[in-house]
C-alpha positions in Angstrom: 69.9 111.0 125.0 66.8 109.2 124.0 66.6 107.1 121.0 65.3 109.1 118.0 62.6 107.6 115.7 63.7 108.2 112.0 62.7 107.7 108.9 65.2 108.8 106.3 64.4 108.9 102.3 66.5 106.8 99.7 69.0 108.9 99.4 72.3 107.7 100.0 75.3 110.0 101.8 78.4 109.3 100.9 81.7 110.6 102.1 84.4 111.9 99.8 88.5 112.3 100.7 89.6 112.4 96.9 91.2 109.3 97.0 90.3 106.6 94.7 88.4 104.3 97.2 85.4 107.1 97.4 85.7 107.7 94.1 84.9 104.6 93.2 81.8 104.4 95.7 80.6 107.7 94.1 80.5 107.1 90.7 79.3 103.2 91.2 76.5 104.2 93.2 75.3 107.6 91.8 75.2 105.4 88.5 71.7 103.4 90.3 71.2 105.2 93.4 70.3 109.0 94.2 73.7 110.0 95.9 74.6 112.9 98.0 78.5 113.6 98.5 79.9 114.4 102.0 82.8 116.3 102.4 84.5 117.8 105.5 86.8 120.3 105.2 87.0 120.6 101.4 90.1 120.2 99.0 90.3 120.3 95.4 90.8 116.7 95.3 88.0 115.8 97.2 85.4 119.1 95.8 87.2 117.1 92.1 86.0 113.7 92.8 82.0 114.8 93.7 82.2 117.5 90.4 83.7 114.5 87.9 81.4 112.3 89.2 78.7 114.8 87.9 77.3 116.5 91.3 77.0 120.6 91.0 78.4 122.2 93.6 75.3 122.9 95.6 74.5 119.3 95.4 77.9 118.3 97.6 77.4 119.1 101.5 80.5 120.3 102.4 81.3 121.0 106.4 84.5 122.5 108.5 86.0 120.8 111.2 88.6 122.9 113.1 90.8 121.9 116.2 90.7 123.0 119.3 93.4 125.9 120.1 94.1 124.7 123.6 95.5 121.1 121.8 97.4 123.2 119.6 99.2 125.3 122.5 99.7 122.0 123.9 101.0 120.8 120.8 103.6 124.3 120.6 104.4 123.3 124.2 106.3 120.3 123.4 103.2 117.9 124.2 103.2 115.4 121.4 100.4 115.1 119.2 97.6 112.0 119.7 95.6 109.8 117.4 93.3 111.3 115.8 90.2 108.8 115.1 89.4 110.8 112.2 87.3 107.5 110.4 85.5 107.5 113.7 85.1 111.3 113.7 83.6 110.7 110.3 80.8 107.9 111.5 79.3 110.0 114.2 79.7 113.3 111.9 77.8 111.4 109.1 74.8 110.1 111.5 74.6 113.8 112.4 74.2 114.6 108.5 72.0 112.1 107.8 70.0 113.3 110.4 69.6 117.0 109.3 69.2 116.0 105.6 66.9 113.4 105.9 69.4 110.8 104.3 68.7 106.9 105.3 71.9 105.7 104.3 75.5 106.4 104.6 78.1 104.4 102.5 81.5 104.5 103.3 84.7 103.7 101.1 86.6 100.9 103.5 87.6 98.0 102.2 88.3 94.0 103.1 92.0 95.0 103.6 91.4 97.3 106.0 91.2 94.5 108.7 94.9 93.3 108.3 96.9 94.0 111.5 99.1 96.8 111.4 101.4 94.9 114.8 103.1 91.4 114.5 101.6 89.2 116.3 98.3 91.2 117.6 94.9 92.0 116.1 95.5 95.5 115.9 95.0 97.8 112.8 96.4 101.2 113.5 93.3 102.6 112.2 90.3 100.7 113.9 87.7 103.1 112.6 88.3 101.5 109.3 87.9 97.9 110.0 85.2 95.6 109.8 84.9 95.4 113.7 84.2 99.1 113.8 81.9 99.4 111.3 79.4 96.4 113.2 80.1 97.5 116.7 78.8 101.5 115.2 76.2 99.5 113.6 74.9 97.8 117.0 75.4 101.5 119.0 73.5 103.8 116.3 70.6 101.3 116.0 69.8 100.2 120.1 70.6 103.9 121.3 70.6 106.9 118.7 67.7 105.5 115.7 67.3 102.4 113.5 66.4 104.7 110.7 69.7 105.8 109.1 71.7 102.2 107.7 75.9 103.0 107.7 77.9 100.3 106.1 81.0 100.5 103.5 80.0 99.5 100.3 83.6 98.5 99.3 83.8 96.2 102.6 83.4 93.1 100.4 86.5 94.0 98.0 90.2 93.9 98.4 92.4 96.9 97.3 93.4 95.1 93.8 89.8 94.9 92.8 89.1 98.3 93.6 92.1 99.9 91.8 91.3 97.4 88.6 87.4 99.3 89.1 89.3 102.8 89.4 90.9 102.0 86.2 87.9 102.9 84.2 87.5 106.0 85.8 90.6 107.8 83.8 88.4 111.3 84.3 90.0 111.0 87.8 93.5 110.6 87.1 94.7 113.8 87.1 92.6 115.1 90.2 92.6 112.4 93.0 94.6 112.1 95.6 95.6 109.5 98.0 99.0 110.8 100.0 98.6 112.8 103.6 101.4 114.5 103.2 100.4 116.2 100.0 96.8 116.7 101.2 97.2 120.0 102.0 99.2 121.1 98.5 97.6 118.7 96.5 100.1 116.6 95.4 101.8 113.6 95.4 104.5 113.8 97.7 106.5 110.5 95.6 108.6 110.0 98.9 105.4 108.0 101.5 104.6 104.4 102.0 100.8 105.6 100.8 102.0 107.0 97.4 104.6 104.3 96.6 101.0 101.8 97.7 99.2 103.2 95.4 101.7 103.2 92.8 102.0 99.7 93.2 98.1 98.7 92.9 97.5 100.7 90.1 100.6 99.7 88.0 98.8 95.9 88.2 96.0 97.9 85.6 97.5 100.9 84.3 100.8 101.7 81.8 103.8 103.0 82.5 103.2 106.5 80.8 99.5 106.7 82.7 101.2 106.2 86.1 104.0 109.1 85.3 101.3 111.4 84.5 99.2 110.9 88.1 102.5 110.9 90.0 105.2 112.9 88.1 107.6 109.8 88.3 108.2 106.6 88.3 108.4 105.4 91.8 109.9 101.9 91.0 113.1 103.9 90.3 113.2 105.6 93.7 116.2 104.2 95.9 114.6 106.5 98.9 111.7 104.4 98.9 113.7 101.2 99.4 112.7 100.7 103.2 108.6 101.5 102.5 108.7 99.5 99.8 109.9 96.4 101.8 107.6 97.3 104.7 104.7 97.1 101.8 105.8 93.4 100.5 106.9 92.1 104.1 110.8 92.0 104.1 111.2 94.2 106.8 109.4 93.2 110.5 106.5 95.7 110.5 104.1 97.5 107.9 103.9 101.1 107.6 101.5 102.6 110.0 99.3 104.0 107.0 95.9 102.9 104.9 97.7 100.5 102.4 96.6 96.7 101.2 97.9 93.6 102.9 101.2 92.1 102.3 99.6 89.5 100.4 98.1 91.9 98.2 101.2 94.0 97.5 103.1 90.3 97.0 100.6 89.1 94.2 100.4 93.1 92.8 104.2 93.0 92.5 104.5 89.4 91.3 101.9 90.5 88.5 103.5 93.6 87.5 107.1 91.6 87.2 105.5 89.2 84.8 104.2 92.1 82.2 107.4 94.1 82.4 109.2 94.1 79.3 112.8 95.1 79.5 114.8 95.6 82.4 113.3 95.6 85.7 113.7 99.5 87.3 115.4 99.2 90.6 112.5 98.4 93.1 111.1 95.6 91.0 115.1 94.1 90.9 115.5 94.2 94.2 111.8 92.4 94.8 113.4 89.9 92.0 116.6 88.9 94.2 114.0 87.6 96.8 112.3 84.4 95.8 110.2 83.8 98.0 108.3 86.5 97.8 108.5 86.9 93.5 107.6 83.4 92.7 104.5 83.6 90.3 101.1 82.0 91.2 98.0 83.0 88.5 95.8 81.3 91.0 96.7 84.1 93.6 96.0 87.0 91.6 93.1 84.9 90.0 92.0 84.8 93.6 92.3 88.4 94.4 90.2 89.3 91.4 87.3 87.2 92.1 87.3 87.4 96.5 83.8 89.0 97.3 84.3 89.5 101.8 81.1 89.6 103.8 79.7 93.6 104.4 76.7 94.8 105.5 75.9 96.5 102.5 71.4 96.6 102.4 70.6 96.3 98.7 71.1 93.3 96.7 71.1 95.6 93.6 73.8 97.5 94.6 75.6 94.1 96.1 74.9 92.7 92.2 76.2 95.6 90.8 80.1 95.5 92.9 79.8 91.2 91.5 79.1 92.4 87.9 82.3 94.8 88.6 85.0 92.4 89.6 83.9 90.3 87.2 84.9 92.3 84.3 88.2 92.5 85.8 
């Protein structure tokens, strides 16, 4: 294949899962930017997050990705399932897009975090389609050998997960709807019982009350003995993190840390058992002080859009 000469329009494509990371990306950049949503294989969470943000339906491109039935007789076979690179599925998918649509930019919803290694003692990330080394190396390939027209960075690259659930905050439209856990995806629920929902339970309990946090999930999680073990894979007292998208252990430390020194009354269970463990509940302001205010270096083209994530985490 020869490299393509391209010359997309200002329109910007941007990926939705119904999480809150895309959300935020959405709604941030449709505010300044003409914005086209990206879904594959639609769910009401995702099809939620594009609609609240204000997009009609015939506005979102929405595409279907099926799997092969020869993996899946594998699969019945006894053959056990591979890694799907389903970020890097995305990147390629989203050039393709572009392409056909005439978009010259794509902005993904990974963040800073995203780079923490998943395996003591290594630099791997069980998810290398989401990390900052991905992104440049996809960079490097789509511009020296498909077309240097179409730009695809992650416009959350330069925050951390606290700032990005303190921006979600403000978006209380999209409480009820989005949806971060894999094993609800296909119900569209919460499951209450994962590593991912028990994350974000912990990220957006640093911004959001008690009752608010029961309504999204149903429950309170910090009561949930069940989630003893992914709760101290989350803060680091067990050996390894969970192999899911979640923040770095010392994001969850200074989330947890925070949350502890707003409770009022008695601590529910996880947040006592976090307490018996010094060394990991001692306060520091200065370290959620420096969470808030971190900006990481991205790729991110505009400086107005770059200005407008700064004015963001620094109403935090």
């Amino acid at each position: 294949m020869q490299k393509q000469a391209f010359e997309g329009n200002d329109e910007v494509l941007v990926p939705i899962g119904g999480g809150k990371d895309s959300v935020v990306t959405l709604e941030l950049l449709s505010d300044k930017r003409n914005c086209r949503p990206f879904i594959i294989n639609p769910r009401k969470a995702s099809m939620a997050s594009a609609e609240i943000a204000g997009f009609k339906e015939e506005q979102i491109i929405r595409l279907s990705r099926s799997i092969d039935p020869n993996l899946l007789e594998l699969n019945a076979a006894g053959l056990l399932n591979g890694h799907t690179p389903f970020s890097a599925m995305l990147a390629f998918t989203s050039v393709l897009v572009a392409a056909i649509y005439g978009i010259g930019e794509i902005a993904l919803s990974n963040e800073s975090s995203a780079n923490e290694p998943t395996i003591p003692g290594t630099n791997i990330n069980h998810q290398y389609s989401k990390s900052l080394d991905f992104e440049e190396d996809f960079r490097d390939y789509i511009s020296e050998y498909v077309t240097g027209g179409i730009d695809y960075y992650s416009y959350l690259r330069p925050l951390n997960e606290i700032q990005i659930a303190g921006i979600f905050s403000g978006f209380n439209a999209h409480f009820p709807s989005f949806k971060s856990c894999n094993v609800g995806s296909k119900t569209d629920s919460w499951c209450g019982a994962c590593p991912k929902c028990l994350f974000t339970y912990i990220i957006l309990a640093v911004f959001l009350t008690k009752d608010q946090l029961t309504d999204i999930f149903g429950e309170d999680l910090f009561e949930k003995e069940i989630l003893l073990h992914p709760f101290e894979q989350l803060c680091g007292l067990a050996n390894e993190k969970p192999f899911e998208c979640v923040g770095t252990l010392d994001e969850v430390n200074a989330a947890l840390r925070e949350i502890i020194k707003n409770c009022n009354g008695e601590l529910p269970f996880l947040l006592q058992h976090y307490a018996k463990h010094p060394e990991k509940e001692v306060n520091t302001v200065e370290g959620m002080a420096s969470f808030l205010t971190a900006f990481e270096p991205n790729h991110i083209p505009s400086a107005e859009d770059i200005q407008l994530l700064k004015d963001k985490i620094h109403a935090l």
